[in-house]
N, CA, C and O atoms as a Maestro MAE file, in Angstrom:
{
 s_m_m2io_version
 :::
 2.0.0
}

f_m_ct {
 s_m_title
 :::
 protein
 m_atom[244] {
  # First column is atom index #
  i_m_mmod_type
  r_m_x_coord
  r_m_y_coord
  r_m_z_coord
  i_m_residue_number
  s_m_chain_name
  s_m_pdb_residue_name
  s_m_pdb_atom_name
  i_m_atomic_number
  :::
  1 25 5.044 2.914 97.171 1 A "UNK " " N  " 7
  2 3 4.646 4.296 96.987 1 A "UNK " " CA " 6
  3 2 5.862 5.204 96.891 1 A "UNK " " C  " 6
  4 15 5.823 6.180 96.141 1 A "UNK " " O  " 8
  5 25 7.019 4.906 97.671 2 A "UNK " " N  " 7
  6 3 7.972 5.707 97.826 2 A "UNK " " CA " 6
  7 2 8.599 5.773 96.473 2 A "UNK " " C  " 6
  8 15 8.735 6.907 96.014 2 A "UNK " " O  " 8
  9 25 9.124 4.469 95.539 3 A "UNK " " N  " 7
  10 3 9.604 4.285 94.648 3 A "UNK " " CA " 6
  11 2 8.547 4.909 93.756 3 A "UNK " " C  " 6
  12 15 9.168 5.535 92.897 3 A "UNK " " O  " 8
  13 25 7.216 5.036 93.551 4 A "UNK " " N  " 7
  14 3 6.681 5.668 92.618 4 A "UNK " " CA " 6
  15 2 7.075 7.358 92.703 4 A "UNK " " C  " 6
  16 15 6.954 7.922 91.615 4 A "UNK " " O  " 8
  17 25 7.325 7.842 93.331 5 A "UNK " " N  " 7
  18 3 7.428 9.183 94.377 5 A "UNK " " CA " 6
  19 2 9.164 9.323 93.365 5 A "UNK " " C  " 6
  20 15 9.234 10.104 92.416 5 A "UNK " " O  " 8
  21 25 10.193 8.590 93.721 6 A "UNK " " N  " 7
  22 3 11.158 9.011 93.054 6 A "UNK " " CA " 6
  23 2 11.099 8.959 91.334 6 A "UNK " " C  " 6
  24 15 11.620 9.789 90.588 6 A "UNK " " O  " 8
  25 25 10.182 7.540 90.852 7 A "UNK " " N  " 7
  26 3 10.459 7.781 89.391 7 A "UNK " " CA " 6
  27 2 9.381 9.291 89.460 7 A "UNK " " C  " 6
  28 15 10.096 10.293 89.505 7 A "UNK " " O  " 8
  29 25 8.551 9.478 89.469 8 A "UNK " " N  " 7
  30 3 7.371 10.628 89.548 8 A "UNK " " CA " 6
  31 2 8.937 11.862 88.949 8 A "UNK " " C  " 6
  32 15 9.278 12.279 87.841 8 A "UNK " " O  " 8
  33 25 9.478 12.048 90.320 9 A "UNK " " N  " 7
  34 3 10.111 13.022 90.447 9 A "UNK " " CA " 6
  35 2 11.467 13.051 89.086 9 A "UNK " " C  " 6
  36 15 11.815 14.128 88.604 9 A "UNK " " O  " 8
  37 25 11.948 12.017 88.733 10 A "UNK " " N  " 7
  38 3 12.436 12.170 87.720 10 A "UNK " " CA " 6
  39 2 12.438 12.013 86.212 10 A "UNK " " C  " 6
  40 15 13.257 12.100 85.298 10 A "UNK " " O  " 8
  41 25 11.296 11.772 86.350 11 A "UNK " " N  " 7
  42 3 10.726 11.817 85.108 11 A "UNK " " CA " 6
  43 2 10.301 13.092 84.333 11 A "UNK " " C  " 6
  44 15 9.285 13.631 84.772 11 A "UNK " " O  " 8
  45 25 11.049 13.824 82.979 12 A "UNK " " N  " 7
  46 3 10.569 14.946 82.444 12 A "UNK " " CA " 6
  47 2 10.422 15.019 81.616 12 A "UNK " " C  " 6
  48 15 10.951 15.965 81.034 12 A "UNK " " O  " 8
  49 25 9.528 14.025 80.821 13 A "UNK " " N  " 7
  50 3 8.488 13.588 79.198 13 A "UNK " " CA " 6
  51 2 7.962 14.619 79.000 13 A "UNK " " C  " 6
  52 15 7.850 14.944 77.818 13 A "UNK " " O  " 8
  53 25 7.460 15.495 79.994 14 A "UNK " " N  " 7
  54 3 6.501 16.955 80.083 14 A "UNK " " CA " 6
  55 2 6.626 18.227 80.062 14 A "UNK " " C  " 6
  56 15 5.834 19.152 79.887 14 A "UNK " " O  " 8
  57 25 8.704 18.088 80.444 15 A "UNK " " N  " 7
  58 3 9.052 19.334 80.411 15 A "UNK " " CA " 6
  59 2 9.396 20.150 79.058 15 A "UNK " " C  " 6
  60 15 9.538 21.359 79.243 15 A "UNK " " O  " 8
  61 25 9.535 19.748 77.886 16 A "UNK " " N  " 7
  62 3 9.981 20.973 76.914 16 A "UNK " " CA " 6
  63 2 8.429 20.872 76.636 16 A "UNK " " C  " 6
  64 15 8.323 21.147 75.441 16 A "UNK " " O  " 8
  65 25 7.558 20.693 76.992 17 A "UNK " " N  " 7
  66 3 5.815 21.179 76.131 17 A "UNK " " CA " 6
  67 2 5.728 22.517 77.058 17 A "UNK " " C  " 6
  68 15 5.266 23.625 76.782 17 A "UNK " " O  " 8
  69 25 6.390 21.984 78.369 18 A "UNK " " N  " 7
  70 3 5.993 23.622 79.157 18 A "UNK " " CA " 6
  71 2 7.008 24.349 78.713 18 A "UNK " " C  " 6
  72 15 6.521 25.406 78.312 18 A "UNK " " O  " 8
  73 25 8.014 24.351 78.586 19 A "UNK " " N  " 7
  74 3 8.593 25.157 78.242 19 A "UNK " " CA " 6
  75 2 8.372 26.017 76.729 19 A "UNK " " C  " 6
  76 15 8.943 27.056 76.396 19 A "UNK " " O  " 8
  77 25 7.498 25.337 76.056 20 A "UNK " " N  " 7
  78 3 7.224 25.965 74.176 20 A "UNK " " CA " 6
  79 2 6.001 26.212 74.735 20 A "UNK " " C  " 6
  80 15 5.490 26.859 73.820 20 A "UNK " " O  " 8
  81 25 4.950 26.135 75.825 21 A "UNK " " N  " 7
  82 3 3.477 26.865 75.973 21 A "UNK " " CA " 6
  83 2 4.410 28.318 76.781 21 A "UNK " " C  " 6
  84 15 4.528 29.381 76.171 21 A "UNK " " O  " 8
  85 25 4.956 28.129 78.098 22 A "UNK " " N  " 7
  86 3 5.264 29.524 78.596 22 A "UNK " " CA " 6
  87 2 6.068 30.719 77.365 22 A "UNK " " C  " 6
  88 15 5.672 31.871 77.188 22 A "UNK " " O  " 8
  89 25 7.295 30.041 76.610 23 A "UNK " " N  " 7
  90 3 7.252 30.906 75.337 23 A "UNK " " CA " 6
  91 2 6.618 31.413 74.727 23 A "UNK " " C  " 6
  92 15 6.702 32.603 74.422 23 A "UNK " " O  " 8
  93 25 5.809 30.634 74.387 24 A "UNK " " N  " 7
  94 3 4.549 31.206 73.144 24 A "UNK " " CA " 6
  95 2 4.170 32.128 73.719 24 A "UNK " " C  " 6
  96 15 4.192 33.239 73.189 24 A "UNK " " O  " 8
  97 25 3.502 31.839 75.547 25 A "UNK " " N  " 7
  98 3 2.521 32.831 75.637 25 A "UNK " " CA " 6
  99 2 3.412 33.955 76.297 25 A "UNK " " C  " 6
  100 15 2.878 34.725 77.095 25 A "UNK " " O  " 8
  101 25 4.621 34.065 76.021 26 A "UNK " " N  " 7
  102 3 5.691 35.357 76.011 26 A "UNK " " CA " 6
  103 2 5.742 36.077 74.952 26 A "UNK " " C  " 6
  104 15 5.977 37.282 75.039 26 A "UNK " " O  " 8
  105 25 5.486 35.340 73.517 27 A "UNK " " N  " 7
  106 3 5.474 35.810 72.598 27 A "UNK " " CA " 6
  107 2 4.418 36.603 72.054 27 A "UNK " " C  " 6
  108 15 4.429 37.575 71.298 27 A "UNK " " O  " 8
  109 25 3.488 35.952 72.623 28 A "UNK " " N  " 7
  110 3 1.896 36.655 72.031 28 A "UNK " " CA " 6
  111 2 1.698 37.800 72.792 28 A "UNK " " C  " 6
  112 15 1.418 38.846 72.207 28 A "UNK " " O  " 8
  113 25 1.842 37.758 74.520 29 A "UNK " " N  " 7
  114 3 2.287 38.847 75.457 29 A "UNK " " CA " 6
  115 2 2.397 40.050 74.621 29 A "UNK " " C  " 6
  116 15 1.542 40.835 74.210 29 A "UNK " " O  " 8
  117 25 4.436 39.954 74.387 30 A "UNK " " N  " 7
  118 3 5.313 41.272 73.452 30 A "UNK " " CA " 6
  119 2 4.352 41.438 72.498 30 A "UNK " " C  " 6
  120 15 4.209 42.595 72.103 30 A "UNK " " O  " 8
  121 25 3.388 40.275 71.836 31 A "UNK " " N  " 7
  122 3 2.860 40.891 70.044 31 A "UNK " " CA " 6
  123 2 1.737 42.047 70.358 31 A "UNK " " C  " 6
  124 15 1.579 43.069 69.690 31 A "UNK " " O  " 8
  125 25 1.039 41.684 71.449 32 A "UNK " " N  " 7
  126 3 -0.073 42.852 71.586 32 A "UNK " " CA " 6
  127 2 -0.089 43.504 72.217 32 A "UNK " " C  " 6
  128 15 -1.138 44.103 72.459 32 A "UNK " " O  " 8
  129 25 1.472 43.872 73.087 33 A "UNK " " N  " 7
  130 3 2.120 44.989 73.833 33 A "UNK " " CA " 6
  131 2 2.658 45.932 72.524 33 A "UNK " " C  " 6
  132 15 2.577 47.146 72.712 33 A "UNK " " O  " 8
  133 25 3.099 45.566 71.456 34 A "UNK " " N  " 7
  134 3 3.477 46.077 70.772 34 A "UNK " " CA " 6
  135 2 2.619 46.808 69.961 34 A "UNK " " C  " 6
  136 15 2.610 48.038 70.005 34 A "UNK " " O  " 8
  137 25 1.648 45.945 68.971 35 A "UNK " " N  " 7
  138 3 0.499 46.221 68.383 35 A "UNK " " CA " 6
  139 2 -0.463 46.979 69.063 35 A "UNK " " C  " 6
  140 15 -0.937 47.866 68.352 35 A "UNK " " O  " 8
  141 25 -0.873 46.933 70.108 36 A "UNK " " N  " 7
  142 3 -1.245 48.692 70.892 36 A "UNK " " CA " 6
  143 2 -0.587 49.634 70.942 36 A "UNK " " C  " 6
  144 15 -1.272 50.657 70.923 36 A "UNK " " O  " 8
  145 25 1.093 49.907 71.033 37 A "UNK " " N  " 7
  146 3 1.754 50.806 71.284 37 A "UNK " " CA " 6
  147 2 2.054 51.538 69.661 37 A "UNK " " C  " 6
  148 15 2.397 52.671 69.324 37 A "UNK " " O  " 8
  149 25 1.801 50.529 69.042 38 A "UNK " " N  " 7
  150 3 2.086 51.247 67.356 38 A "UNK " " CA " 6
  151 2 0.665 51.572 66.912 38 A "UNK " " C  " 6
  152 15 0.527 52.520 66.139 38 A "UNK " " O  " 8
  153 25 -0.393 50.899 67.310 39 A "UNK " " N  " 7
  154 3 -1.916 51.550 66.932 39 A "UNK " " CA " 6
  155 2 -2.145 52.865 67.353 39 A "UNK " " C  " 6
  156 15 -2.597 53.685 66.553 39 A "UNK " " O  " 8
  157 25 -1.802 53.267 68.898 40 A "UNK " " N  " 7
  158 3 -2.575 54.439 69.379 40 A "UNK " " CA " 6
  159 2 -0.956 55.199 69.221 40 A "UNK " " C  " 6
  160 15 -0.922 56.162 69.988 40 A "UNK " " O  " 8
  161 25 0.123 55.069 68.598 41 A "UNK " " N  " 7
  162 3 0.642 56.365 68.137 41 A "UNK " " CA " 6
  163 2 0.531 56.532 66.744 41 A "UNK " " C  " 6
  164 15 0.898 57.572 66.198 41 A "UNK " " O  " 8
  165 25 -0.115 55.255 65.922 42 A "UNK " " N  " 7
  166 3 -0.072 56.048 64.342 42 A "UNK " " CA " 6
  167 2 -1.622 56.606 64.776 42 A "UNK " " C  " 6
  168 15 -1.754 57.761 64.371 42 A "UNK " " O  " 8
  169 25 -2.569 56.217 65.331 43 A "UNK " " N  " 7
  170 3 -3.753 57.120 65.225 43 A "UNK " " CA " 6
  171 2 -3.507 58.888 65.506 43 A "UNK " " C  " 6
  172 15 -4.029 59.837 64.920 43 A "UNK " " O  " 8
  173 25 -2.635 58.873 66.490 44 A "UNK " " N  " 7
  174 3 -2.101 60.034 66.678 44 A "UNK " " CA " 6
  175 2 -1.601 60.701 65.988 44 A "UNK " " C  " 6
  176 15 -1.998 61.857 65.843 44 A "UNK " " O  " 8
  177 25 -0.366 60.121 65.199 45 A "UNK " " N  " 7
  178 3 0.325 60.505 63.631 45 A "UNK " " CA " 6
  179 2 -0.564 60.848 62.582 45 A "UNK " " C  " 6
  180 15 -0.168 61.776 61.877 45 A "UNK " " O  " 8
  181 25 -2.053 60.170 62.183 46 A "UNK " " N  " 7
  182 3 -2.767 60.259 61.398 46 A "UNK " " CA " 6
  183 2 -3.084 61.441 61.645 46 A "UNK " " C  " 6
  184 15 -2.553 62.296 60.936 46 A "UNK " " O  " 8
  185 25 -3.980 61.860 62.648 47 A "UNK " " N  " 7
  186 3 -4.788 62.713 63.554 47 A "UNK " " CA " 6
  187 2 -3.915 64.047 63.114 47 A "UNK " " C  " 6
  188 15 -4.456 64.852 62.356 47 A "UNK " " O  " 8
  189 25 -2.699 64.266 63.538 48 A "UNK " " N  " 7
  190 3 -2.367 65.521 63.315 48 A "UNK " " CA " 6
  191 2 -1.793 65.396 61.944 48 A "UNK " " C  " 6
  192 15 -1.220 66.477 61.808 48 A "UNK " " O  " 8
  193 25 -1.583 64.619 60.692 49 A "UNK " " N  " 7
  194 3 -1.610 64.726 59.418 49 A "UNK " " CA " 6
  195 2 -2.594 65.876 58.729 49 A "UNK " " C  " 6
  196 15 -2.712 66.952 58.144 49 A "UNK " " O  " 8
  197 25 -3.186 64.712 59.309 50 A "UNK " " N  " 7
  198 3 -4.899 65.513 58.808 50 A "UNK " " CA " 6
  199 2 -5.189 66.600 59.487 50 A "UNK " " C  " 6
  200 15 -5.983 67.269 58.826 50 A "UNK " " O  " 8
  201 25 -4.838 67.274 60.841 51 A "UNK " " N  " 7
  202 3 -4.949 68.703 60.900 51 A "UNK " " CA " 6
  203 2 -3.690 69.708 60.116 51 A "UNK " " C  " 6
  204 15 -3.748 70.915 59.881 51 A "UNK " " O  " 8
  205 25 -2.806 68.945 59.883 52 A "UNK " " N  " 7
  206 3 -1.977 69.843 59.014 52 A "UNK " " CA " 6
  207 2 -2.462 69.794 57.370 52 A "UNK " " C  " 6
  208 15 -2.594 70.653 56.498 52 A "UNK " " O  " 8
  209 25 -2.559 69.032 57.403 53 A "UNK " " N  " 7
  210 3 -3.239 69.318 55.870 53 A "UNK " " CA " 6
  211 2 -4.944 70.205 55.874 53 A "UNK " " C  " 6
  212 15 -5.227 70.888 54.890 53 A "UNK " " O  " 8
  213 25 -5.647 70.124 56.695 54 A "UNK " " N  " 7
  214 3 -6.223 70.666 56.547 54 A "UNK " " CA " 6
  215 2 -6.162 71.932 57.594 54 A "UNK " " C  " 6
  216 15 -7.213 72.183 58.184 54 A "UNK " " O  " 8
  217 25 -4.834 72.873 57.912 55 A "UNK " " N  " 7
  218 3 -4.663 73.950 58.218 55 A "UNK " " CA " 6
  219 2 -3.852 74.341 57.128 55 A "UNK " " C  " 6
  220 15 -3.948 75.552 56.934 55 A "UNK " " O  " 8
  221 25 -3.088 73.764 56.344 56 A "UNK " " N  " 7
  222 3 -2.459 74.507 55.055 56 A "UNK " " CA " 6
  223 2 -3.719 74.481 53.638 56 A "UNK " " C  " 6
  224 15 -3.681 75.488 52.931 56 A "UNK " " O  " 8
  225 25 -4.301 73.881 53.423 57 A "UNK " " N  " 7
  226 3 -5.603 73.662 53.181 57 A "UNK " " CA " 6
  227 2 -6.601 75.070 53.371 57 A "UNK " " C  " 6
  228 15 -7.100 75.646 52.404 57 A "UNK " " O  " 8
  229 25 -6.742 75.391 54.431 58 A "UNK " " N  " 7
  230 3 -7.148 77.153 54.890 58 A "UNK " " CA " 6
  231 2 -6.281 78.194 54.028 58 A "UNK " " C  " 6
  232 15 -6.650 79.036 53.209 58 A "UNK " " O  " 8
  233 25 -5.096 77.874 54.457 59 A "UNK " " N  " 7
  234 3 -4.312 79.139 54.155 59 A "UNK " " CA " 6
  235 2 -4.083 79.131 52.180 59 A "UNK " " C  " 6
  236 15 -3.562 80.077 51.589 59 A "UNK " " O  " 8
  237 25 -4.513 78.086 51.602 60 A "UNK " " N  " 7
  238 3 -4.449 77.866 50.262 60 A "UNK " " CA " 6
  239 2 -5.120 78.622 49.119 60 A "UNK " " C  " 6
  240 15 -4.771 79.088 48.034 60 A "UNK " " O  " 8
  241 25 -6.472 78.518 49.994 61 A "UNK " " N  " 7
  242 3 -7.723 78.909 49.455 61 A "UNK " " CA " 6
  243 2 -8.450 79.379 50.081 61 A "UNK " " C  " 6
  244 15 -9.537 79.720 49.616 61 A "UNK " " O  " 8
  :::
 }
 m_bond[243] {
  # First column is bond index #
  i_m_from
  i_m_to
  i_m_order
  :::
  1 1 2 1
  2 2 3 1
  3 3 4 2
  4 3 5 1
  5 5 6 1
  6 6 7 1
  7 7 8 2
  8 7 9 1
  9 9 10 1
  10 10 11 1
  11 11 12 2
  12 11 13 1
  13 13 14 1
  14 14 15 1
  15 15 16 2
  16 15 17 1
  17 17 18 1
  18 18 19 1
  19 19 20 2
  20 19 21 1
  21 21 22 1
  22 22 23 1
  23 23 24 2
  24 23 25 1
  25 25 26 1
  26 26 27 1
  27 27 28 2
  28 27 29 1
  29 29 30 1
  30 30 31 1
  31 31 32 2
  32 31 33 1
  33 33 34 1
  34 34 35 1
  35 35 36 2
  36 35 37 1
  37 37 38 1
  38 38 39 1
  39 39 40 2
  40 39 41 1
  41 41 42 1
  42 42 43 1
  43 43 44 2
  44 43 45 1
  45 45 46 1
  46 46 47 1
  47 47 48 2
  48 47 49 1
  49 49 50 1
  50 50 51 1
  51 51 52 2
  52 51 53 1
  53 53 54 1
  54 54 55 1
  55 55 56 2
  56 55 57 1
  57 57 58 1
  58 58 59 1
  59 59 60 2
  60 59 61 1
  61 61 62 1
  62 62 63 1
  63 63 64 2
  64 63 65 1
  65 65 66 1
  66 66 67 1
  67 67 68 2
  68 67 69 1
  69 69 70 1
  70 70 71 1
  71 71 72 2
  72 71 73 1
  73 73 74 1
  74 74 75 1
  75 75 76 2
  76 75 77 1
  77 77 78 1
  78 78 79 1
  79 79 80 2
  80 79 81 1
  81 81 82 1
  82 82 83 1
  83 83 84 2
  84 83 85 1
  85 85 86 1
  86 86 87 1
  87 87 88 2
  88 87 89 1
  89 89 90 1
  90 90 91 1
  91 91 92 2
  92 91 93 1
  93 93 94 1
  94 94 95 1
  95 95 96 2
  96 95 97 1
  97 97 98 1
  98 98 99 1
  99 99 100 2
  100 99 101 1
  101 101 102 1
  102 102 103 1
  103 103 104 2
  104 103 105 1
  105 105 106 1
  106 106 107 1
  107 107 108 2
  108 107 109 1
  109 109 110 1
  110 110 111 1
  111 111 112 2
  112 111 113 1
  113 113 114 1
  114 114 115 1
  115 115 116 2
  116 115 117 1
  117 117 118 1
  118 118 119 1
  119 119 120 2
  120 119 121 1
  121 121 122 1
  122 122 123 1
  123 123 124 2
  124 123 125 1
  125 125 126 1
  126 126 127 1
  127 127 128 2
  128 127 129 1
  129 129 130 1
  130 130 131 1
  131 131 132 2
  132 131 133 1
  133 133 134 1
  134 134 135 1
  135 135 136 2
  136 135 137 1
  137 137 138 1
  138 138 139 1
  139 139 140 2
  140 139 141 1
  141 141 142 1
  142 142 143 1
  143 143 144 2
  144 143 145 1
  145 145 146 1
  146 146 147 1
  147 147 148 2
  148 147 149 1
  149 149 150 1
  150 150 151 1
  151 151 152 2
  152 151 153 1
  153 153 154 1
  154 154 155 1
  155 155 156 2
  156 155 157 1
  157 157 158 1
  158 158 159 1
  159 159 160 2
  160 159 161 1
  161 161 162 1
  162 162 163 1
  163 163 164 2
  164 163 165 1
  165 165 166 1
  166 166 167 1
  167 167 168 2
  168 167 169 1
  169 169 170 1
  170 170 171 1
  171 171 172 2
  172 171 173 1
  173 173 174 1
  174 174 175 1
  175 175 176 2
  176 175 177 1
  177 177 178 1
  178 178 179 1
  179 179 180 2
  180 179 181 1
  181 181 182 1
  182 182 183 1
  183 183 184 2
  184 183 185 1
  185 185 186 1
  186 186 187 1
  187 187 188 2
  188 187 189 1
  189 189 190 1
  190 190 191 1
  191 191 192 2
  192 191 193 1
  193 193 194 1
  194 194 195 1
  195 195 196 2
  196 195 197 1
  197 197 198 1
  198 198 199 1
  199 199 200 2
  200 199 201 1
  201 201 202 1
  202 202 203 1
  203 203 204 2
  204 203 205 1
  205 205 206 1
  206 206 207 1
  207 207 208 2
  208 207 209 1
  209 209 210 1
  210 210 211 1
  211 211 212 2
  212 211 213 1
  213 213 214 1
  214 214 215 1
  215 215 216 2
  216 215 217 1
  217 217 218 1
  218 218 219 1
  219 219 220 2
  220 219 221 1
  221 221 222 1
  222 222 223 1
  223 223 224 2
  224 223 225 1
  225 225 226 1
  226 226 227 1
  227 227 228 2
  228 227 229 1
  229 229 230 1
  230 230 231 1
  231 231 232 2
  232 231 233 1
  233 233 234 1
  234 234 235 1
  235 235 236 2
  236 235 237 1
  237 237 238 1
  238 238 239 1
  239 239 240 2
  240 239 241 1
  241 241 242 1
  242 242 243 1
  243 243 244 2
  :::
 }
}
C-alpha cells in the first residue's frame, strides 16, 4: 500500500489537462466580464445618441 501511495504521489499524466481546464475557465471568466462591460456602456452610448439626435431634431424643425 505504501509503495502504491508513493507512485500515486508521483505520478502527473493528469497534470497539464488541469492546468488547460483552469485556463480556459480563466478565459471564458475575462470573455463575459468583458462582454457585459462593453454591452451596458454601448447601450448607454446608443441611448444618449439617440437623445441627441433627437434634441437637434427639435431644434431643426
Amino acid at each position: 500500500m505504501l509503495n502504491f501511495i508513493k507512485n500515486f504521489r508521483a505520478d502527473e499524466d493528469g497534470a497539464v489537462t488541469v492546468d488547460w481546464v483552469v485556463l480556459t475557465a480563466a478565459v471564458v471568466a475575462m470573455a463575459i466580464g468583458a462582454y457585459t462591460t462593453i454591452k451596458d456602456n454601448s447601450d448607454n452610448m446608443i441611448s444618449a445618441a439617440g437623445n441627441a439626435i433627437a434634441s437637434e431634431q427639435g431644434n431643426l424643425f
